[in-house]
C-alpha positions in Angstrom: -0.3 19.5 -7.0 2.0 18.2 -9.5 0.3 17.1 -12.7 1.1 13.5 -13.0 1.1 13.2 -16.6 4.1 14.9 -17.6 7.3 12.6 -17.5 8.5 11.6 -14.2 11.9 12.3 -13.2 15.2 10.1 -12.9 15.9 8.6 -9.2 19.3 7.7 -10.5 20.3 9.0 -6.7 21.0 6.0 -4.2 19.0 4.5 -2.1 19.3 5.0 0.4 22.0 7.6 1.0 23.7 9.0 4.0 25.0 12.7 3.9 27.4 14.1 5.6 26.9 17.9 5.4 30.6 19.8 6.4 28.8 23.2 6.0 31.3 25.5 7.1 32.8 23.1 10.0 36.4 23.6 8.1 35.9 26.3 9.6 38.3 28.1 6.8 41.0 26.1 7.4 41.9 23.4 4.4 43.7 21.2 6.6 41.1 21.1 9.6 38.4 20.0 6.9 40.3 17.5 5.4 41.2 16.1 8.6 37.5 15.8 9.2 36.8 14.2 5.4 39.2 11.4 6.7 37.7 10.9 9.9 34.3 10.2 8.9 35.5 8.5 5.8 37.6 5.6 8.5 34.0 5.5 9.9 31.9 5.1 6.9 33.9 2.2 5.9 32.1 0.4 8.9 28.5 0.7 7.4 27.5 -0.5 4.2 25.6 2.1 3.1 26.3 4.7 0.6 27.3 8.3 1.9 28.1 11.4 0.5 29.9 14.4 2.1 28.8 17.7 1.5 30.4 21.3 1.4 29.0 24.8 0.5 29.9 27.6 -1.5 29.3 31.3 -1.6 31.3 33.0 -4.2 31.5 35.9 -1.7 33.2 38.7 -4.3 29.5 38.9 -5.5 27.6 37.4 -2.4 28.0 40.4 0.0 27.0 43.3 -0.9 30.1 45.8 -1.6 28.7 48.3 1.0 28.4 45.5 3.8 32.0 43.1 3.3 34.0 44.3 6.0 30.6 44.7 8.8 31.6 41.4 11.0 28.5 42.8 13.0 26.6 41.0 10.8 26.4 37.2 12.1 26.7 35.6 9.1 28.8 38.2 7.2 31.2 37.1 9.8 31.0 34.1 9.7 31.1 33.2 6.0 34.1 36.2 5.4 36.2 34.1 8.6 35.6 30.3 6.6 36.3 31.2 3.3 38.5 28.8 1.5 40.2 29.5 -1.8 39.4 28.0 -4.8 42.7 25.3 -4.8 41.7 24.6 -0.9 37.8 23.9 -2.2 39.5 21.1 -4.6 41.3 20.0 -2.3 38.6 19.0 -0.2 36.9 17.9 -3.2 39.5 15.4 -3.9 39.9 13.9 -0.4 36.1 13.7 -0.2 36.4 11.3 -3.3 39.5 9.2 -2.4 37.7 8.2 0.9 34.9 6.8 -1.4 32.4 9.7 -0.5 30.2 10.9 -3.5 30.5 14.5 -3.4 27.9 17.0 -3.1 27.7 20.6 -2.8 24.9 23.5 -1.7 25.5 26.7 -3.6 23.8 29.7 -3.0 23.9 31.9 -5.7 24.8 31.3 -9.6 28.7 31.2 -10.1 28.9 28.9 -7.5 26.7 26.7 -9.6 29.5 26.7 -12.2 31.9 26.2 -9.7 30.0 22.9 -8.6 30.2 21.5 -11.8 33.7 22.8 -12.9 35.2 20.7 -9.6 33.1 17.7 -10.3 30.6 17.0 -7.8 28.4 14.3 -8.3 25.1 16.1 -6.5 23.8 19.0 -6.7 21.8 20.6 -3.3 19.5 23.3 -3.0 18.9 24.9 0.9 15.7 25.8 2.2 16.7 29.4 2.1 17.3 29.1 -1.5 14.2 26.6 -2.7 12.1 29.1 -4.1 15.3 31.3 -5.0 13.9 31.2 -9.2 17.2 33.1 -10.0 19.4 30.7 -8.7 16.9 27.6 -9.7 17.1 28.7 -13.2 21.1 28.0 -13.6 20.3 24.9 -11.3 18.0 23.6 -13.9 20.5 24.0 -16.9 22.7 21.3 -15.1 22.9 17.5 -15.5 23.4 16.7 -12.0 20.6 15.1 -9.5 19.6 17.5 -7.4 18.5 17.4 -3.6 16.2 20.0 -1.7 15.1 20.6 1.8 11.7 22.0 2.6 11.9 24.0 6.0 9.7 26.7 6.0 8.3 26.3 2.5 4.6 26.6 1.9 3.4 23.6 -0.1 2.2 25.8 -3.4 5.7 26.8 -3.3 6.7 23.2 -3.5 4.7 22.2 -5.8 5.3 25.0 -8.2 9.4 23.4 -7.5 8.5 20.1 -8.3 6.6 21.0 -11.3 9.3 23.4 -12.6 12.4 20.5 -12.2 10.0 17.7 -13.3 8.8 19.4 -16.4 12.7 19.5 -17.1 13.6 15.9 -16.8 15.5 16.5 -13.4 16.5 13.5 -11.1 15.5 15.5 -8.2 14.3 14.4 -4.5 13.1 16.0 -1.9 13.9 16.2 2.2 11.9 16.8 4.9 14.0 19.5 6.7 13.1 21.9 10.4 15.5 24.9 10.5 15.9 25.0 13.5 19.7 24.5 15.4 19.4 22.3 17.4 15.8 21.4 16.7 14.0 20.3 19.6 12.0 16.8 19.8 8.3 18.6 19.7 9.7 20.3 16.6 11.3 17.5 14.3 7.4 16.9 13.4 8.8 13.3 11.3 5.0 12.8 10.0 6.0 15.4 7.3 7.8 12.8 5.5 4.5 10.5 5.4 2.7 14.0 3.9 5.8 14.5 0.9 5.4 10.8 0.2 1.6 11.0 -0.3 2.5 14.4 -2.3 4.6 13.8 -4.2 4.9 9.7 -4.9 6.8 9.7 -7.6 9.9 11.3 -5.7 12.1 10.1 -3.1 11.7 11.6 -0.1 14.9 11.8 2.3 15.2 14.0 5.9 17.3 16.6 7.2 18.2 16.5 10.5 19.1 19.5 13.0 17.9 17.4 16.2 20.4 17.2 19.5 23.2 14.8 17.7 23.0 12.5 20.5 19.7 11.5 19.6 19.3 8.2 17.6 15.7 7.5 17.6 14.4 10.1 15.1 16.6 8.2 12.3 15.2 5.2 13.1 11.8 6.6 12.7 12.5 8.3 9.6 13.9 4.9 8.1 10.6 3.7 9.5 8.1 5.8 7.7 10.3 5.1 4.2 12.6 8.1 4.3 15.7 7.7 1.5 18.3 9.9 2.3 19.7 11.6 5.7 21.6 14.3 6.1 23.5 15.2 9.4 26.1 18.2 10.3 29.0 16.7 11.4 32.4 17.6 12.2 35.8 17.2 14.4 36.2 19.3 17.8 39.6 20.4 18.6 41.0 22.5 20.9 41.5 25.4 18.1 37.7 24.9 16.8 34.7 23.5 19.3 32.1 21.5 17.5 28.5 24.1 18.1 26.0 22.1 19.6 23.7 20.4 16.5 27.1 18.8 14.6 27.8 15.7 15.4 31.4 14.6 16.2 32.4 11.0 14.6 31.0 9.2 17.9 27.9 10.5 17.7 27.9 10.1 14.5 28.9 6.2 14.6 25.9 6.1 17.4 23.5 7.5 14.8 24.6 5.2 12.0 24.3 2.1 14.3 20.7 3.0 14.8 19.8 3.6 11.1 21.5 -0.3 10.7 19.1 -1.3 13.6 16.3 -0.1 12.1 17.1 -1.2 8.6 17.3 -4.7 10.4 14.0 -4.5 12.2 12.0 -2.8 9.0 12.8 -5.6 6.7 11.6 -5.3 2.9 10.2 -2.8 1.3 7.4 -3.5 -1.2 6.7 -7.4 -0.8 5.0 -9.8 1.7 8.0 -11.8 2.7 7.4 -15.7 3.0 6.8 -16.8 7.0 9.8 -19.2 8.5 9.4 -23.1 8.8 9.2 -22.2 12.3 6.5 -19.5 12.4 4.3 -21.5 10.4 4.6 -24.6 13.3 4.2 -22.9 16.1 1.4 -21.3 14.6 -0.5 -24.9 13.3 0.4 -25.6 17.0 -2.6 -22.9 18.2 -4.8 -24.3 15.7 -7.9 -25.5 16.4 -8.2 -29.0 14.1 -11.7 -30.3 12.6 -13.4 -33.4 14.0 -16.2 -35.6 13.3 -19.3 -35.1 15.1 -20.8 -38.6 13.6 -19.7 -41.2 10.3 -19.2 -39.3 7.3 -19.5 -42.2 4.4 -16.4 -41.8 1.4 -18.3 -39.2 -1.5 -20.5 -37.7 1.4 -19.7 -33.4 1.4 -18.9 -32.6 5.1 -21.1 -29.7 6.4 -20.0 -27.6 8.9 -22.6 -29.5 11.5 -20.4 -32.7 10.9 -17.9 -31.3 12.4 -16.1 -29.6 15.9 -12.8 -27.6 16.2 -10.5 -28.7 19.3 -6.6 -28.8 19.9 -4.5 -30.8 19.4 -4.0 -30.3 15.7 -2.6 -33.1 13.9 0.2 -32.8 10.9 -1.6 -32.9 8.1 -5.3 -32.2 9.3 -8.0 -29.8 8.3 -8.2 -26.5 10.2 -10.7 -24.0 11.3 -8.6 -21.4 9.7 -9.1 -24.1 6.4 -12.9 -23.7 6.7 -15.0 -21.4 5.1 -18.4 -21.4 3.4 -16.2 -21.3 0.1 -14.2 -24.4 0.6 -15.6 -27.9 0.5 -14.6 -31.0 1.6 -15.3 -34.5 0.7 -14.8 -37.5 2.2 -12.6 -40.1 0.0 -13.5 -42.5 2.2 -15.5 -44.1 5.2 -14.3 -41.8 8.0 -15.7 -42.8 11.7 -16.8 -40.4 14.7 -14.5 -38.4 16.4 -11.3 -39.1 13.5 -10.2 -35.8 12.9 -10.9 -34.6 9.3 -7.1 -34.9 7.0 -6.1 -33.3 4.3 -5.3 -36.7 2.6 -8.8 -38.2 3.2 -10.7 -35.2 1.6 -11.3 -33.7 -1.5 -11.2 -29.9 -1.2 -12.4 -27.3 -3.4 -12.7 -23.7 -3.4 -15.5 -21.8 -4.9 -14.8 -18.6 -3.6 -13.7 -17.1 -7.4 -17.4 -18.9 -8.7 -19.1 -16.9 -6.0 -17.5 -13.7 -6.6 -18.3 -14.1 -10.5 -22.1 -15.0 -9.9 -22.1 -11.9 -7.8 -20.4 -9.3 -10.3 -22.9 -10.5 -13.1 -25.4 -10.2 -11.1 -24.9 -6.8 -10.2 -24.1 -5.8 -13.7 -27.9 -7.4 -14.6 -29.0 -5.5 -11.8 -27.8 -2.1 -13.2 -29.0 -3.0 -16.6 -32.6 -3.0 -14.6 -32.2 0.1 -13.2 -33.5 -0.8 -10.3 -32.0 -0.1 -6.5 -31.3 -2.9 -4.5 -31.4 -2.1 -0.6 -27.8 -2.6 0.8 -28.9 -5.0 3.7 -30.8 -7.4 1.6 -29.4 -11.0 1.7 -28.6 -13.0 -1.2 -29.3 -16.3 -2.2 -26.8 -18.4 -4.9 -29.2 -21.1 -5.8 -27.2 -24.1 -7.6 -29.5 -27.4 -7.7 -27.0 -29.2 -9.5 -23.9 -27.9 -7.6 -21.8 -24.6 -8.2 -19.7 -25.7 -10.8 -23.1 -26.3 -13.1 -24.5 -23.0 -11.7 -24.5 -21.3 -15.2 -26.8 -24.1 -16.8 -29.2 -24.2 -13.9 -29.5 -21.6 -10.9 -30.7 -18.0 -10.0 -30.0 -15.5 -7.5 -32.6 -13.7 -5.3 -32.3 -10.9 -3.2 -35.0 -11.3 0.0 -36.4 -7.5 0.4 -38.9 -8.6 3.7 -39.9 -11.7 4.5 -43.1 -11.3 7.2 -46.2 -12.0 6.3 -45.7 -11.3 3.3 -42.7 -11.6 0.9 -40.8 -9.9 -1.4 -37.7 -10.9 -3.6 -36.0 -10.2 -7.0 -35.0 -12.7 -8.8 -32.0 -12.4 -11.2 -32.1 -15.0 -14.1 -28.7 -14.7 -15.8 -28.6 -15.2 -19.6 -28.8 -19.1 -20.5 -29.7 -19.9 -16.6 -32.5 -21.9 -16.8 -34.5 -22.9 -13.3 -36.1 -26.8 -12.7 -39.5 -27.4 -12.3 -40.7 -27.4 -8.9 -44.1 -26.6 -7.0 -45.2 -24.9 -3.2 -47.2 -26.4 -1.1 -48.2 -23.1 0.8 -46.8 -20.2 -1.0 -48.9 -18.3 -3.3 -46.6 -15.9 -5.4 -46.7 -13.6 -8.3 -43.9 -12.6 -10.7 -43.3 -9.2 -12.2 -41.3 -8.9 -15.0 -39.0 -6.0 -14.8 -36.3 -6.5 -17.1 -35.3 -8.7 -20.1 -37.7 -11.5 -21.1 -38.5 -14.9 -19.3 -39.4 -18.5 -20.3 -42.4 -19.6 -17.9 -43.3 -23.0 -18.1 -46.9 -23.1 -16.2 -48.4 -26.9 -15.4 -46.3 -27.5 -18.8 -47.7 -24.6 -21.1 -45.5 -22.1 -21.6 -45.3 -18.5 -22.1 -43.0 -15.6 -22.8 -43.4 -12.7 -20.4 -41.0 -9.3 -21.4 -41.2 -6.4 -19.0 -44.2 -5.4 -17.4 -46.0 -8.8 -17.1 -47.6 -10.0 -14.1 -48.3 -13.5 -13.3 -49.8 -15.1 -10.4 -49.0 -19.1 -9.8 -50.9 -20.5 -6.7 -50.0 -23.6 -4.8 -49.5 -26.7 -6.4 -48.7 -25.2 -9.4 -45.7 -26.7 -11.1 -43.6 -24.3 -12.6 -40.0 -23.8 -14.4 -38.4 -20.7 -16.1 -35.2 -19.2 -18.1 -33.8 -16.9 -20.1 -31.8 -16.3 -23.1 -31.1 -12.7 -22.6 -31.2 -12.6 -19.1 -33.9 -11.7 -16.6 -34.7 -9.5 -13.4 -38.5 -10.0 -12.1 -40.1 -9.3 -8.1 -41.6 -12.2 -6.5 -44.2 -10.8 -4.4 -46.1 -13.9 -2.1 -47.3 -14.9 0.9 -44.7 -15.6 3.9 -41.9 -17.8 2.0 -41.1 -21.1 4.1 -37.5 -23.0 4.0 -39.0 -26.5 3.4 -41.9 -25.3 0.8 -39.5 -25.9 -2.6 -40.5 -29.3 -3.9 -38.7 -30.3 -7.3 -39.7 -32.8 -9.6 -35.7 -34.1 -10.1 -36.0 -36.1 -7.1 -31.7 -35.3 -7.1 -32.3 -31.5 -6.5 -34.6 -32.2 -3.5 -32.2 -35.0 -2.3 -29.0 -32.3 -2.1 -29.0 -30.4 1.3 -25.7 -28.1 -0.1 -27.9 -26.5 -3.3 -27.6 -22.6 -1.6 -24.8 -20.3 -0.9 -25.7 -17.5 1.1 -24.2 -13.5 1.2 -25.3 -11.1 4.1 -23.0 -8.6 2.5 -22.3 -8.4 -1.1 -23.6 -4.8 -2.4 
């Protein structure tokens, strides 16, 4: 693929933009094709989107080889020798196609015609999917300063890549189309998921698709505009009596069908690129399915409201606390007496998040974690321990990871640099702590010790005991069958708070 540090190229080409591709459907005769250029240009005026209109040229003197210009055997021999235009009829054309506001863009297929292009003044430049790895013809392509538009059918993606490197590497505005050479294509064949595979590709190019399909079909422009396609091309033309329309150009009704579908879809895509706000509307009718939180029992003003204080029923109130408002990260307080059954308002609580506090506890504690070395199993639960609330969580707190919990025990404990833990004491529990990384502060009965890696200390019931760290700790505490109601601290304030532990089931 492309190597994405050289310079990316222009998209000066608009987006999106709507080709009209003539190909030889002047069929040789000057006025015919401009009748055709005025056609479409009445109905382009009915759309606003930007179009071009697009012709071809073969400088044919050099094209055919001598031997073969007067074998009409030869399909397209024939078929190119019968529409040739001269070079005042091309500028004709050229010049209607601009005075009926069409940009005006041109395929050639071999090297004078690339002068040609640019001696008439066309605005864009088009390369066929017969031609894309053409390296003779790419080569004069690539000396001119005119964006440039390829299809793909048929071309193997080193082939494309090598392309896309080539005109990238020279500062081309170049995009790309998805393309099936097929006339008509068939439905089975369009295969409109090769657009999502050029995007992926190629990113930094616009993407656009080429369409041979049945020109009464609409839906595969609608899909295209769907998966982010930029540009369309379609074969049109004008039927007459003198010069039937073959069967995968599109006459200006089917054309006006096609365009009205691409404006449909537009409409029912939306915007590209941003999360647009909801309506006034959308947002009431969906408060209106909301389940709104009420009080199981009192809640007195200062008092936190736990999620057992509470039950979620319809109808909502304006202005009340949701279930889609409740979360483990968001806390409410009550700003005053509320009774049983009131359902919980906005204006009555205090809310705040923590959810960016959590998130930060757990970053650093995986960074401490990987300064340990040691491997965490990815199922283990953690536990945010904050005695005197979250917000004071980086002056007093730890984090421990619960291994097994059976009989016996097993956590780590993370002591973050600064964190310092209160005293408390276990009625039951007998534990032991092993250091494994950084150094801890242990306060035993009051006597304290410094323990760095490797030391083992066993504190039995009863036992009052507090630690921290300056530089930040990781140690296993390895005990008897840890109970929920076996903490007992000496603040009386840390055993009085029942919201002191946030708990993650999945955080590795």
């Amino acid at each position: 693929m492309l190597d994405k540090t050289v310079a990316m190229p222009r998209n000066s080409l608009p987006n999106p933009l709507f080709i009209f591709e003539l190909a030889n459907n002047h069929m040789g005769d000057v006025e015919h094709g401009l009748r055709v250029i005025r056609e479409f240009g009445a109905l382009a005026k009915d759309f606003d989107f930007t179009f071009a209109f697009k012709l071809q040229f073969r400088e044919l003197d050099t094209f055919i080889h001598p031997a073969f210009k007067d074998r009409m055997d030869i399909k397209y021999i024939k078929r190119f020798s019968e529409t040739r235009l001269s070079r005042d009829e091309t500028r004709r054309l050229v010049d209607e196609i601009k005075s009926n506001d069409f940009l005006a863009m041109c395929t050639p297929f071999d090297e004078p015609s690339v002068d040609r292009i640019v001696e008439d003044g066309f605005d864009i430049l088009k390369i066929a999917s017969c031609s894309f790895t053409d390296w003779p013809l790419l080569e004069k392509i690539a000396t001119v300063n005119l964006p440039i538009v390829g299809s793909t059918a048929g071309v193997e993606y080193s082939d494309m890549d090598n392309v896309v490197a080539f005109l990238t590497h020279r500062d081309k505005d170049f995009a790309l189309m998805a393309c099936v050479a097929q006339y008509p294509t068939q439905n089975a064949a369009l295969q409109l998921n090769q657009i999502d595979i050029l995007k992926h590709r190629y990113p930094q190019l616009r993407i656009g698709y080429s369409t041979h399909e049945d020109p009464n079909e609409t839906m595969p422009v609608a899909m295209a505009i769907a998966k982010g396609a930029a540009l369309f091309e379609k074969h049109i033309g004008v039927p007459t009596d003198a010069y039937p329309l073959n069967n995968y150009s599109a006459n200006p009704q089917q054309a006006r069908a096609w365009l009205e579908a691409a404006r449909k879809a537009y409409q029912i895509a939306g915007v590209v690129g941003e999360r647009i706000d909801p309506t006034a509307d959308e947002l009431a009718a969906l408060r209106d399915l909301r389940r709104g939180a009420f009080l199981r029992r009192p809640v007195a003003k200062g008092q936190r409201i736990k999620s057992d204080d509470v039950f979620f029923a319809i109808p909502t109130q304006s202005g009340q606390i949701t279930a889609n408002d409740w979360s483990k990260y968001s806390q409410f307080t009550a700003t005053r007496d509320l009774p049983a059954d009131a359902p919980v308002m906005a204006e009555a609580t205090e809310r705040k998040e923590v959810r960016a506090k959590v998130l930060s506890i757990v970053g650093r504690v995986k960074q401490l974690l990987k300064e340990s070395k040691g491997v965490v199993p990815g199922e283990a639960e953690l536990e945010i321990s904050h005695h005197f609330g979250i917000e004071r969580f980086d002056a007093y707190g730890l984090t421990m990871v619960t291994v097994v919990n059976r009989g016996y025990c097993k956590k780590l404990i993370v002591v973050l640099p600064g964190q310092r833990h209160p005293e408390q004491f276990h009625k039951l529990k007998e534990e032991t702590f092993h250091v494994l990384h950084g150094e801890l502060k242990l306060q035993l009965d009051g006597e304290e010790r410094i323990c760095g890696p490797g030391a083992v200390v066993t504190i039995a019931p009863g036992v009052r005991h507090a630690f921290e760290s300056d530089t930040g700790a990781v140690f296993e505490e390895i005990s008897s069958t840890h109970f929920v109601n076996d903490s007992f601290y000496t603040d009386e304030a840390i055993n009085e708070n029942p919201n002191r532990k946030t708990i993650l089931r999945y955080w590795i």
